[in-house]
C-alpha positions as CSV (number, residue, x, y, z in Angstrom):
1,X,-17.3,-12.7,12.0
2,X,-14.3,-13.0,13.9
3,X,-11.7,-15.1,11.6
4,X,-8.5,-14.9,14.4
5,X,-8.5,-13.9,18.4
6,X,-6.2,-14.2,21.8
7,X,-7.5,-14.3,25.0
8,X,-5.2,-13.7,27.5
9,X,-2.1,-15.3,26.3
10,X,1.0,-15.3,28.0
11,X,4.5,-17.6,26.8
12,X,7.6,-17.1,29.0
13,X,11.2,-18.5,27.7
14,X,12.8,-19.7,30.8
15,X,12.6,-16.8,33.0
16,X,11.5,-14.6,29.9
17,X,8.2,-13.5,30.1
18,X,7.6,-12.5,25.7
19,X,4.0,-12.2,26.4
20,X,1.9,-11.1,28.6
21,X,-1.8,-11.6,28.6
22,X,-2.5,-10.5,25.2
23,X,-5.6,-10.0,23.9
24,X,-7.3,-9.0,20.2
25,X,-9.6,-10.3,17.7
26,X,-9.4,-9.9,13.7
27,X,-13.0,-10.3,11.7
28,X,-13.6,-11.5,8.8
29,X,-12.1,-9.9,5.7
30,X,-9.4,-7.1,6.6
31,X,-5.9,-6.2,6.9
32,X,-5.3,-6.3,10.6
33,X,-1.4,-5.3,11.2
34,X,0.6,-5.9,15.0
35,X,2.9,-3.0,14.9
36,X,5.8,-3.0,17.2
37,X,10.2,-3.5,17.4
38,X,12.1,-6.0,17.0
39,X,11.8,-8.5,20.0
40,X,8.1,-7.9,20.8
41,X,7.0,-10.8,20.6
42,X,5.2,-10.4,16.9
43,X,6.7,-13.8,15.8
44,X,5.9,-15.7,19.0
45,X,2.4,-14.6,18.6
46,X,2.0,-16.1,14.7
47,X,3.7,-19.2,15.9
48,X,1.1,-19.6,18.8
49,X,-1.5,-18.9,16.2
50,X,-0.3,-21.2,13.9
51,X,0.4,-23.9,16.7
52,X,4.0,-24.3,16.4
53,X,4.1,-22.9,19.7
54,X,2.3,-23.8,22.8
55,X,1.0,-21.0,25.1
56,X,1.7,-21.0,28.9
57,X,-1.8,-20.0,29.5
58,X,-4.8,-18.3,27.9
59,X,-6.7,-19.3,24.5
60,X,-6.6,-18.8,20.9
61,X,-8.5,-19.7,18.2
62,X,-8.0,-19.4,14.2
63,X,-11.6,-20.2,12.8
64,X,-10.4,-21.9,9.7
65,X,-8.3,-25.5,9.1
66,X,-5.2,-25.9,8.4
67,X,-5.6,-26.3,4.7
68,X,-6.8,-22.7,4.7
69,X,-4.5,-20.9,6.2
70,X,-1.1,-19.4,4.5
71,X,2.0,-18.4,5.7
72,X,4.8,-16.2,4.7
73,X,7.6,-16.4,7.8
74,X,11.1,-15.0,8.4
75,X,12.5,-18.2,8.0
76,X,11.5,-18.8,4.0
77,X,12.0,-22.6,4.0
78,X,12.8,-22.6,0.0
79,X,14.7,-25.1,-1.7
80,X,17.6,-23.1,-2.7
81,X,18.8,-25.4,-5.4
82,X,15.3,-25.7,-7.4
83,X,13.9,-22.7,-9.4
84,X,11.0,-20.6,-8.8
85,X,8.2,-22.7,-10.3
86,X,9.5,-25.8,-9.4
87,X,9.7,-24.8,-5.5
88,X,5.9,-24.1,-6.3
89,X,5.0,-27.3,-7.8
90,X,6.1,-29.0,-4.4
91,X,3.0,-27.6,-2.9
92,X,0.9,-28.2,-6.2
93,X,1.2,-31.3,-5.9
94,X,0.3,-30.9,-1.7
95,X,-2.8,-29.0,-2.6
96,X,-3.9,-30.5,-5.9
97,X,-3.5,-27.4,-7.9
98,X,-3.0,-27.4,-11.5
99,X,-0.2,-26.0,-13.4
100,X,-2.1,-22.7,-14.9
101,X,-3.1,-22.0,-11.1
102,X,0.9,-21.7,-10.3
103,X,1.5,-19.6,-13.1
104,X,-1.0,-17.1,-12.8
105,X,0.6,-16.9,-9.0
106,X,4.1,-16.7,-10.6
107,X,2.4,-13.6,-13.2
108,X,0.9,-11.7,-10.0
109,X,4.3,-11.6,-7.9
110,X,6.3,-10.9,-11.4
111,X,8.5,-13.9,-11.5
112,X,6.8,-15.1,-14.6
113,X,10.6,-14.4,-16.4
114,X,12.2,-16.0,-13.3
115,X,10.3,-18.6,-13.5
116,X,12.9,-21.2,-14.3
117,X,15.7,-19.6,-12.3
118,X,16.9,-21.4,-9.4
119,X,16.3,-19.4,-5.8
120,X,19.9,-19.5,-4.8
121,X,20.1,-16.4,-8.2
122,X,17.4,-14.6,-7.0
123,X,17.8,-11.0,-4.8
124,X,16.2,-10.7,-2.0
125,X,12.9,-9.3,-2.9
126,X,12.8,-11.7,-5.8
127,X,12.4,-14.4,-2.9
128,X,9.9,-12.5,-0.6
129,X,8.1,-12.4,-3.6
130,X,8.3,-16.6,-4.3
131,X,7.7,-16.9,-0.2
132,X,4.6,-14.9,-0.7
133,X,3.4,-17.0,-4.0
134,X,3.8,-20.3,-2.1
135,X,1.5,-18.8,1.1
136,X,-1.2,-17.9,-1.4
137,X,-1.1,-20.8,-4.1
138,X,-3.9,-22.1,-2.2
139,X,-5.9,-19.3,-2.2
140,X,-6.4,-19.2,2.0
141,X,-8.8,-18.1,3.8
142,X,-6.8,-16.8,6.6
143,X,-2.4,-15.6,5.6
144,X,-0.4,-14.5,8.0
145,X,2.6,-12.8,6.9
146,X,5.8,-11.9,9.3
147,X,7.1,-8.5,8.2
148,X,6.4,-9.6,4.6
149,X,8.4,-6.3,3.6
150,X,11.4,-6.2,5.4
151,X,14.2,-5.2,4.0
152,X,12.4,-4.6,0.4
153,X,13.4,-1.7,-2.0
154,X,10.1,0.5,-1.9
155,X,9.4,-0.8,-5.5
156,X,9.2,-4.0,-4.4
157,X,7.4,-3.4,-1.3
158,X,4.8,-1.6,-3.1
159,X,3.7,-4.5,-5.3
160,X,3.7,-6.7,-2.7
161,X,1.5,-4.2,-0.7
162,X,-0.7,-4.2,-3.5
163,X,-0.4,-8.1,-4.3
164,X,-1.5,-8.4,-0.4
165,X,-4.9,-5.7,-1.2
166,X,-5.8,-7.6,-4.1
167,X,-6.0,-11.1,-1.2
168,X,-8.0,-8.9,1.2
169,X,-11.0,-7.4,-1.9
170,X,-11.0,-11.4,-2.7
171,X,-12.3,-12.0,0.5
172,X,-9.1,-13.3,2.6
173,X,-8.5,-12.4,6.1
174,X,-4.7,-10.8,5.9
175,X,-2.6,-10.9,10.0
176,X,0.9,-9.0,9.1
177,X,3.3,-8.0,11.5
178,X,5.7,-4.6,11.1
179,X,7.9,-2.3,13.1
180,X,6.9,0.0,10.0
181,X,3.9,2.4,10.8
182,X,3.9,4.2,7.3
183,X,3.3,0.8,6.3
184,X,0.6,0.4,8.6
185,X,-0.9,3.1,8.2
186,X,-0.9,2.2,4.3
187,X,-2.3,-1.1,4.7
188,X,-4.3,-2.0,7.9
189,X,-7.9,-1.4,9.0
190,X,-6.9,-2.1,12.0
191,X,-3.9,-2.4,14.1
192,X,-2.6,-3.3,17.8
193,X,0.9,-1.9,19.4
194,X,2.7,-4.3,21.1
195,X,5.4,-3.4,23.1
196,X,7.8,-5.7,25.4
197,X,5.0,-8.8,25.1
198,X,2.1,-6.4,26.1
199,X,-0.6,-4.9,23.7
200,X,-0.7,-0.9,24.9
201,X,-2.9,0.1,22.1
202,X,-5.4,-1.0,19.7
203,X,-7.8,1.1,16.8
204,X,-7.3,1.9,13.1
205,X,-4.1,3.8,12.4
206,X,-5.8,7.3,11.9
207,X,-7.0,6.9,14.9
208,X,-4.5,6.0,17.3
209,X,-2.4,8.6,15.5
210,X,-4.8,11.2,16.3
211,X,-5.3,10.2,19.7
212,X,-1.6,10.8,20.3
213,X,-1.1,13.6,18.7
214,X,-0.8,16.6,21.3
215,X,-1.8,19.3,19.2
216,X,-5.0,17.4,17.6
217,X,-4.1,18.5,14.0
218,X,-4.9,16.8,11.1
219,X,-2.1,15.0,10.1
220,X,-1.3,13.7,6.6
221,X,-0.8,9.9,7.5
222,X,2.0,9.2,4.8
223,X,4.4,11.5,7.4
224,X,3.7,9.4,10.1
225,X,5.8,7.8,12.4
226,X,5.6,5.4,15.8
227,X,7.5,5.1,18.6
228,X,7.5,3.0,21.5
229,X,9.2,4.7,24.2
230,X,9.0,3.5,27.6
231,X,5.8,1.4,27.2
232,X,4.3,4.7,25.7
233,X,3.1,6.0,22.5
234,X,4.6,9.0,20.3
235,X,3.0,10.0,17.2
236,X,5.0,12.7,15.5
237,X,4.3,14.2,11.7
């Protein structure tokens, strides 16, 4: 079933044009990443989804309520001067979870130790991981994440890469966006390249790799890198 889709979106910014006629679907059930730089119009597309933006034209459609959907954003939103668990039990109380729920959530991002430290101590990654407790206290249906890695040491990023496998095998529907394709690659079973508000390609990452590869080896995947040139595609190993 088809959890997430765009049908011919477009949103202009004044005489900005950030996207233009986009199109995709995510089913039920998988890691599906939207690759592309900085200023691609990722974000806009989450905040269309989550309707804190209005499209210019086109439709969208997230086939869960609002209840069920979770989200992890580049704007984290915490209360800098409460401590981990208490920035949790905000939305405890919001969703009518009990305390052993929140600190089994705490235990899985490894803040359990932390748990009582106030956000404006914690590094960086130590708040991506809070972010990324808060967006799955609920246990949604449907998370969206916005580059839920950026900036991570690759420690970090590869417990909350597995945090985020563990949400997909219990039957979530996981929408991340990266600029990362070894991350990508890692993660997604499917992807879509945006590039300057348009979608140029769409497939799993093997495959889109392999397609533009010019000399059609086999490539070993953890090598691989994107680049959007021109409103092309570049695969190199």
């Amino acid at each position: 079933m088809i959890s997430v889709s765009m049908k011919n979106i477009s949103k202009s910014f004044g005489g900005n044009k950030v996207l233009k006629d986009v199109t995709f679907e995510t089913h039920d059930g998988e890691i599906f990443g939207m690759l592309g730089p900085s200023g691609s119009g990722k974000t806009t597309i989450i905040n269309i989804l989550t309707k804190q933006l209005t499209a210019d034209s086109g439709q969208c459609h997230v086939a869960v309520g609002s209840h069920e959907i979770g989200l992890m954003l580049e704007d984290d939103g915490l209360f800098s001067r409460l401590s981990c668990l208490d920035n949790l039990i905000v939305f405890e109380d919001i969703y009518k979870i009990q305390r052993k729920q929140t600190l089994e959530v705490l235990e899985r991002v490894g803040l359990t130790d932390a748990k009582n430290t106030a956000v404006n101590q914690l590094s960086k990654g130590m708040r991506q991981r809070l972010v990324l407790a808060r967006a799955v206290l609920h246990k949604p249906k449907v998370l969206f994440l916005d580059e839920p890695t950026s900036a991570l040491d690759p420690m970090t990023a590869r417990g909350i890469h597995k945090l985020i496998r563990d949400l997909r095998n219990g039957g979530s529907t996981i929408f991340l966006t990266t600029h990362n394709m070894e991350e990508a690659t890692h993660l997604c079973d499917r992807v879509v390249m945006l590039h300057k508000g348009k979608i140029i390609e769409q497939g799993t990452p093997q495959d889109i790799c392999h397609r533009y590869n010019a000399t059609k080896n086999v490539l070993d995947l953890e090598y691989v890198f994107v680049q959007l040139t021109g409103g092309g595609l570049e695969c190199t190993a």
